[in-house]
N, C-alpha and C positions, 0 to 999 in steps of 0.2 A: 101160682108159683111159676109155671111157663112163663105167664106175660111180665114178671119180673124178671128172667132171665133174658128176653129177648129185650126188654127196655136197655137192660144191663149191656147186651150183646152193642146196640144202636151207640150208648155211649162212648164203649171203647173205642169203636170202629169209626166212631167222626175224626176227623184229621186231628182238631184242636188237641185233643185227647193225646194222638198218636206223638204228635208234636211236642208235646210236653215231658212226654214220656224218655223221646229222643233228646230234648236238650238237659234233662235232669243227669241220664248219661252220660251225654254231653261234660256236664257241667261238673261231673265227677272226675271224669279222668283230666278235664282243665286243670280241678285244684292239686292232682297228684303235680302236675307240671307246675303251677305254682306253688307248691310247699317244695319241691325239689329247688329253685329256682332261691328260694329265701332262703333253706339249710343249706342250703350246696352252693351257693356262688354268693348272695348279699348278704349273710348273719357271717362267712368267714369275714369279706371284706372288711365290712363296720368290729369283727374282734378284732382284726388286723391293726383298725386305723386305733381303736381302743388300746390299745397295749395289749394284744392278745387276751383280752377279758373276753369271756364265753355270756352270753345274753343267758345260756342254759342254766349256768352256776348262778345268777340273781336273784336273789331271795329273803326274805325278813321273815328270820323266825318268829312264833309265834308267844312260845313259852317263857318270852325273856330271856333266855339266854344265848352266851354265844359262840359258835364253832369256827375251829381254824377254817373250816373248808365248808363247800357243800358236800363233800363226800363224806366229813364227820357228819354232819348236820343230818342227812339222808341213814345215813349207818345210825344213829340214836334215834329214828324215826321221830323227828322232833315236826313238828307241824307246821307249816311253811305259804307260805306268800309268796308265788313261785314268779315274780316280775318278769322275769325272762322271757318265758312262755308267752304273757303276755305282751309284752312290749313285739315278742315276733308276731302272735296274732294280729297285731296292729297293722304290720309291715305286712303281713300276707292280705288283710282285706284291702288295704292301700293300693296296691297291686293289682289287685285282681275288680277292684272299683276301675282303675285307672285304666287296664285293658280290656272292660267293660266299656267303658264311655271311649273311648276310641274306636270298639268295635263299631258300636252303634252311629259314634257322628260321620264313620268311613259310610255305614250304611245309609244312615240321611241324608249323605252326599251323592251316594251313587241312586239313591231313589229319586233325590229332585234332579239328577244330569239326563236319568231316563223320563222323567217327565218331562224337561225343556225338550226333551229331545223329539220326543212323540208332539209335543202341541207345532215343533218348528216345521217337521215332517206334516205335517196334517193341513199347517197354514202356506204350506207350498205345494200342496195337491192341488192341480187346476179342479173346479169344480165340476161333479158327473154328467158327463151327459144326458141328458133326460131319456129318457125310457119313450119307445115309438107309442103307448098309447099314450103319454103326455103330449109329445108332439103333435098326434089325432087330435087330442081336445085343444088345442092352442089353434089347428088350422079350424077347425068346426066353430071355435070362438070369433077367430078373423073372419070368417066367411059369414057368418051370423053379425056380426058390428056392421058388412061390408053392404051386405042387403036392408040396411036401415034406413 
């Protein structure tokens, strides 16, 4: 049982581990700013431009029949196909794909500008001086060819 807990211990404690743990966080309080971001400034917009129709009130009852409102419909517990909801989940993974793949192509940009950058730097280091026992074998080598 110890050597299970210390296996246990190794896992946690590798970075990948710690890493993931951190952008799952991460990635939590992202979506609270992306679900603010679609109820709060794009689903008013788009009721706006809709004639103030709410995406929230969209829905197809289930039972056949049919209510003035969603507020009847909901009040009769009638069973419901809630569009709305999803057509905003739609617009929130949109979102949140989109400033995804922009995170990332900022980052594969600035990982290949650090690598041109490092090979440009590297290729305009004059080459090392050789080290004095190199230079000892190079004179011992002339001096040895010289007595031939």
């Amino acid at each position: 049982m110890k050597k299970f807990f210390e296996e246990f211990k190794t896992f946690i404690s590798k970075g990948n581990v710690l890493s993931l743990a951190i952008g799952i966080i991460i990635g939590g309080a992202f979506n609270e700013i992306v679900n603010s971001l679609i109820n709060d400034v794009i689903m008013p917009v788009i009721g706006r431009l809709t004639s103030g129709v709410s995406f929230d009130s969209w829905y197809i009852p289930l039972n056949g029949q049919t209510y003035d409102s969603f507020a009847a419909a909901k009040a009769a517990d009638a069973p419901m196909i809630m569009i709305g909801n999803f057509i905003s989940a739609i617009i929130n993974f949109l979102i949140v794909a989109l400033v995804l793949f922009l995170i990332m192509k900022g980052a594969n940009k600035a990982t290949a500008l650090a690598a041109k950058k490092a090979e440009e730097e590297k290729a305009a280091e004059p080459p090392a001086e050789p080290s004095e026992e190199v230079l000892l074998l190079r004179e011992i080598r002339d001096s040895l060819k010289a007595k031939k």
